[in-house]
C-alpha positions as CSV (number, residue, x, y, z in Angstrom):
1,X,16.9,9.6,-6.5
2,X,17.9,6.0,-6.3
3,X,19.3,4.3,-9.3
4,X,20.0,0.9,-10.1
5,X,22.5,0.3,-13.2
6,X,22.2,3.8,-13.9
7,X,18.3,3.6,-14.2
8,X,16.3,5.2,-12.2
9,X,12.7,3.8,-10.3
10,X,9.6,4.8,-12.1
11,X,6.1,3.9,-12.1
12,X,6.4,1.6,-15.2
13,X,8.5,-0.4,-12.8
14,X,5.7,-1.8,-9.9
15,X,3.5,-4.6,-10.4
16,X,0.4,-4.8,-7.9
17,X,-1.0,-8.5,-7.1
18,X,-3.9,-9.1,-4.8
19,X,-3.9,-13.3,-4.7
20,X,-7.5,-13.1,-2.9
21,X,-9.0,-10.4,-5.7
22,X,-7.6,-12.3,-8.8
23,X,-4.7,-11.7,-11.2
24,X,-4.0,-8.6,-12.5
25,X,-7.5,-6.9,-11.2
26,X,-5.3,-3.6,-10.3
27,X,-3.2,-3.2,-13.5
28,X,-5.3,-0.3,-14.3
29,X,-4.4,1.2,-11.0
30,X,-3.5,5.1,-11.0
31,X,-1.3,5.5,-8.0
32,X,-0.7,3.4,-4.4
33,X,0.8,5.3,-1.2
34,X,1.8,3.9,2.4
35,X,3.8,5.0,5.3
36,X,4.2,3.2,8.7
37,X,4.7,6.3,11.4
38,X,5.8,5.3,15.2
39,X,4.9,7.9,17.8
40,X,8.1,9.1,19.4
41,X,8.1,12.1,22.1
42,X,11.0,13.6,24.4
43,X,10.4,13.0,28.0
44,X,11.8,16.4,30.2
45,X,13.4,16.8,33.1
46,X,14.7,19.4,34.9
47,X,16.1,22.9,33.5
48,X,12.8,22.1,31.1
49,X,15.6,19.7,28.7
50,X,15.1,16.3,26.9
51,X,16.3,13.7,29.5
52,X,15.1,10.8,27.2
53,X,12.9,10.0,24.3
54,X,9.6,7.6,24.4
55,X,8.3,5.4,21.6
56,X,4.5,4.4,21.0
57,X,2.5,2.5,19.0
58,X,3.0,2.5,15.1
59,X,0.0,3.3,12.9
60,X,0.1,2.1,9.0
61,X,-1.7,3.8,6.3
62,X,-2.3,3.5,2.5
63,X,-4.3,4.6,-0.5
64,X,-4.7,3.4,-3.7
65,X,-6.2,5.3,-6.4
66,X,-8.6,3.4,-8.9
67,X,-10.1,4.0,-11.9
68,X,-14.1,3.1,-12.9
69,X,-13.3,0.3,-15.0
70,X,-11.3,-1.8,-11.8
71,X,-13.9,-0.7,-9.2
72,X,-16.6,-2.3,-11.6
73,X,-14.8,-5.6,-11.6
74,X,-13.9,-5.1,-7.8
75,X,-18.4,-4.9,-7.3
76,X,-18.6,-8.1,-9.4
77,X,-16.2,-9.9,-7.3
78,X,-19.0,-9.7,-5.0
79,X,-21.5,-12.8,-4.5
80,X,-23.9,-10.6,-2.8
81,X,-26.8,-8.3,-4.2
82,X,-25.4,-5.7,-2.9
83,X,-21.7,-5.7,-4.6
84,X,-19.7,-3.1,-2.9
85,X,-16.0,-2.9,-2.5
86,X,-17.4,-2.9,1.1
87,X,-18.4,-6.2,1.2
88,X,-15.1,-8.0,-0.4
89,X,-13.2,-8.2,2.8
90,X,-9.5,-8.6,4.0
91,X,-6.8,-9.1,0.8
92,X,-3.1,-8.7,0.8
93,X,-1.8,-6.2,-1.6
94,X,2.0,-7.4,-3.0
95,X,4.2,-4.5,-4.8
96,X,7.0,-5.3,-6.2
97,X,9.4,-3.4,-8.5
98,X,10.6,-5.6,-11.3
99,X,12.9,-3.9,-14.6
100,X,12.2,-5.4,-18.2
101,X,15.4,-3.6,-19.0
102,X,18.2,-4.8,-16.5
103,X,19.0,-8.3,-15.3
104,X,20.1,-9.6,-12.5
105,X,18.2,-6.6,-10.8
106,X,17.7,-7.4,-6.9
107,X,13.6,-7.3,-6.8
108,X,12.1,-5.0,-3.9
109,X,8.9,-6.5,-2.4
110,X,6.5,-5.2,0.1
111,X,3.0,-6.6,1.0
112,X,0.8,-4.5,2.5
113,X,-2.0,-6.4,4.9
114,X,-5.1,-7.0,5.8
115,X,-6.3,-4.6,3.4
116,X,-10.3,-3.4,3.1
117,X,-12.3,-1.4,1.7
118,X,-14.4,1.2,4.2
119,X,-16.2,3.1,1.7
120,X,-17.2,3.1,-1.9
121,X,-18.5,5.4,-4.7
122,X,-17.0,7.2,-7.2
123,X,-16.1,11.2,-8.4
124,X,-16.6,12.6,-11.5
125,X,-16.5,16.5,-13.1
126,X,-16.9,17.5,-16.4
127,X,-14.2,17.3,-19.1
128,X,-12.9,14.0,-17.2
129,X,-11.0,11.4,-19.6
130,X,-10.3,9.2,-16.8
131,X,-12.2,9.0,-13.7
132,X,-10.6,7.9,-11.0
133,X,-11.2,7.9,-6.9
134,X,-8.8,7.3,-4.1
135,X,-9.6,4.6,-1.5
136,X,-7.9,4.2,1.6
137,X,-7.1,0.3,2.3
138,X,-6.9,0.6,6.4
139,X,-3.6,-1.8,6.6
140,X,-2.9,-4.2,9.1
141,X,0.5,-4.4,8.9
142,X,2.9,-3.3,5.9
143,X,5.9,-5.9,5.7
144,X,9.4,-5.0,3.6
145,X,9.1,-8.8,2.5
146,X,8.0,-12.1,2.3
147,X,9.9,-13.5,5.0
148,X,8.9,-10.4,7.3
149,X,5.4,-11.9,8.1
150,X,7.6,-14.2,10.8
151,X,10.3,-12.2,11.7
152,X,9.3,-8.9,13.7
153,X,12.9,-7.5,13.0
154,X,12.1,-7.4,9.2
155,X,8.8,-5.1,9.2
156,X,8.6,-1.8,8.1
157,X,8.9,0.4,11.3
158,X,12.2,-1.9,12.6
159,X,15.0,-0.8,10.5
160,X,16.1,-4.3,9.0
């Protein structure tokens, strides 16, 4: 577990923003999940041993998990009849970990990009006190920060 000044991460930490969607429009959000994976194989030789190792491509992926009450304002962000999170199109979705308890705290920051939503709808059982529905946003790109969006060293899959 990583700590900072004795403190440790936690949920109450992360602030969402989505400049395109409007302030605050995920505060209500119930969890957000990404990873950035690079295909990496052994090429064999003889005597059926690794001789050398291959990299591919690197695929991003991330979820966010909304309750009714934010997918409702998502729909009415929508100018057309039809107001689906379908129809809102690309956004940039900015997490940052910020402490109300500790200063001079060195803020973490990653954006993920070129967000969407590819489907939309909602799941409910009986006894729910808080529905909820996972989405999967279909990233672009996922950057570590700001400055990452012109500097290929700084994104996610390079190490720096």
């Amino acid at each position: 577990m990583a700590l900072i000044n004795h403190v440790a991460c936690s949920w109450s930490m992360i602030d969402l923003q989505a400049p395109a969607l409007g302030e605050d429009i995920f505060i209500n959000c119930q969890s957000i999940n990404w990873n950035a994976a690079r295909t990496s194989e052994n090429n064999y030789g003889l005597g059926g041993q690794p001789r050398s190792r291959g990299f591919g491509n690197v695929e991003y992926t991330a979820n966010i998990t909304l309750d009714v009450a934010t997918m409702i304002l998502l729909r009415n962000l929508d100018s057309n009849t039809g107001k689906t999170l379908m129809s809102l199109g690309e956004f940039d979705l900015i997490i940052s970990w910020q402490s109300d308890i500790m200063q001079n705290t060195p803020e973490e920051t990653v954006t993920i990009s070129g967000c969407y939503f590819s489907e939309d709808g909602m799941e409910a059982n009986q006894n729910d006190t808080n529905i909820t529905k996972q989405y999967d946003l279909h990233p672009f790109r996922i950057y570590t920060d700001s400055s990452a969006q012109t500097d290929r060293s700084a994104e996610l899959y390079a190490g720096n």
